[in-house]
C-alpha atoms as a printed R data frame, in Angstrom:
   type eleno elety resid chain resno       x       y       z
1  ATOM     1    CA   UNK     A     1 115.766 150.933 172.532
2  ATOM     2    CA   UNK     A     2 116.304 147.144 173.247
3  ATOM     3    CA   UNK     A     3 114.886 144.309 171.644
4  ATOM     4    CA   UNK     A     4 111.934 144.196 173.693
5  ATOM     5    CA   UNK     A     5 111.009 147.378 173.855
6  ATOM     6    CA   UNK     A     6 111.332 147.040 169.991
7  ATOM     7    CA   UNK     A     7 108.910 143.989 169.680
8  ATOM     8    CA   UNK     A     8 106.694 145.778 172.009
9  ATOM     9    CA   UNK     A     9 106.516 148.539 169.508
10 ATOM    10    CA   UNK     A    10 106.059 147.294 166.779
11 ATOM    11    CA   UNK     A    11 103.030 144.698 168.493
12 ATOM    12    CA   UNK     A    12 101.522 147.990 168.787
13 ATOM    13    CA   UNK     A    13 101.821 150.136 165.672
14 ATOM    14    CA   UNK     A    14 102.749 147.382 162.901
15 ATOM    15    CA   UNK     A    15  99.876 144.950 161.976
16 ATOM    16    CA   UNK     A    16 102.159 142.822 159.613
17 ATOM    17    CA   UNK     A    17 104.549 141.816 162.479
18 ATOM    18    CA   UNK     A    18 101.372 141.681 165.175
19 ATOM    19    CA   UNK     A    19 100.039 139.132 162.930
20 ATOM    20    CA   UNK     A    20 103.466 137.611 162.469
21 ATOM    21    CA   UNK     A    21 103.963 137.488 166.069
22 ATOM    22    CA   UNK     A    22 100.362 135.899 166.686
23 ATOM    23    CA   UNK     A    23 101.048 132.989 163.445
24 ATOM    24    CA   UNK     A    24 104.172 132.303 165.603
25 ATOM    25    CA   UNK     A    25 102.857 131.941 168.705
26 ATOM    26    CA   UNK     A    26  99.977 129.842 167.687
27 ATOM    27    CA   UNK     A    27 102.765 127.311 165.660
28 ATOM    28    CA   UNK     A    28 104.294 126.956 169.225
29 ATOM    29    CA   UNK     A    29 101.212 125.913 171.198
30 ATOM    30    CA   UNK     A    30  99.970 123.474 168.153
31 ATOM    31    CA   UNK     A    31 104.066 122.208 168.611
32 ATOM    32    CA   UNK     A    32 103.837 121.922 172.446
33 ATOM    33    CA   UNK     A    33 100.188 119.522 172.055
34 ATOM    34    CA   UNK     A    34 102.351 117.364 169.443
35 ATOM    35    CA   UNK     A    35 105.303 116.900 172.054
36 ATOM    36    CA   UNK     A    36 103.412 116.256 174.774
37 ATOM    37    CA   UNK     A    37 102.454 113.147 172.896
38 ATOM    38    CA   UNK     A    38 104.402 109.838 173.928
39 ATOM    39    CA   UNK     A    39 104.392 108.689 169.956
40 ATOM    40    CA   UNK     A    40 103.821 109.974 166.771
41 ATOM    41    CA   UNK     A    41 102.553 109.134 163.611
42 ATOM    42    CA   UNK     A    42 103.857 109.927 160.422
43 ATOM    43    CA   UNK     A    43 101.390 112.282 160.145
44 ATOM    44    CA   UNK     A    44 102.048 114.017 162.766
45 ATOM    45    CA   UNK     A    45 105.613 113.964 162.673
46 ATOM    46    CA   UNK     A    46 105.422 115.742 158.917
47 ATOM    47    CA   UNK     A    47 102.860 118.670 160.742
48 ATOM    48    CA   UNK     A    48 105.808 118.961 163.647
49 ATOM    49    CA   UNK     A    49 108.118 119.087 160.528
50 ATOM    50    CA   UNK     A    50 105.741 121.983 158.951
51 ATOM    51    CA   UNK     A    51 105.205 123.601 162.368
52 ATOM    52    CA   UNK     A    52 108.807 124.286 162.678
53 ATOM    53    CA   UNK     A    53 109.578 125.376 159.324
54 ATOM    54    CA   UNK     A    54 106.777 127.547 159.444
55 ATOM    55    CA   UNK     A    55 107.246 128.906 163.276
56 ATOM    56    CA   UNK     A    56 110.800 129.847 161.751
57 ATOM    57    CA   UNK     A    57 109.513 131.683 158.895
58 ATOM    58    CA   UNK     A    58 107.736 133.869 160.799
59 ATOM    59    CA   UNK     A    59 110.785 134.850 163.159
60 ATOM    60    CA   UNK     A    60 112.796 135.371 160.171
61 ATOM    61    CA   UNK     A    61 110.021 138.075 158.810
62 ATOM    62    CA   UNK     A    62 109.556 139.119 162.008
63 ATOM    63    CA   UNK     A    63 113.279 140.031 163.193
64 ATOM    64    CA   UNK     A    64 113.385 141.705 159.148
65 ATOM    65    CA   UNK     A    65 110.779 143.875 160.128
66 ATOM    66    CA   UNK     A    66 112.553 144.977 163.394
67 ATOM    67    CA   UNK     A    67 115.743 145.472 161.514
68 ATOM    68    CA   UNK     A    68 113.264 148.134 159.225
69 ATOM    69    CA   UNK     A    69 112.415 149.698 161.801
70 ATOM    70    CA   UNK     A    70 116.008 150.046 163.423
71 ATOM    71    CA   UNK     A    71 117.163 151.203 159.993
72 ATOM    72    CA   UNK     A    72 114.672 154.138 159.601
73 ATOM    73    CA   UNK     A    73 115.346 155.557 162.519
């Protein structure tokens, strides 16, 4: 099984890394309406900041859940 067939697994029958998966993809469309932006303000260069920590976060848990599921089997 590759990675995406993994991922597409696991969207299906594991609600932790669905929701994962969803967090992560929101971080990148609230990250793509900051860029888009000529300037920013300080305020909105510290939520880019969060954004990415955060949008990394949630790959890290997610790619630890796929390596679960990779172990179990």
């Amino acid at each position: 099984m590759d990675e995406k067939q993994l991922k597409e697994l696991l969207l299906r029958e594991n609600a932790e890394f669905r929701k994962a998966h969803d967090e992560h993809q929101g971080c990148e469309k609230a990250l793509e309406s900051i860029r888009a932006k000529p300037h920013l303000t300080e305020a909105e260069a510290d939520e880019e900041r969060e954004l990415k920590k955060r949008k990394l976060a949630l790959k890290d848990r997610m790619y630890h859940i796929m390596l679960e599921r990779v172990r179990q089997n």
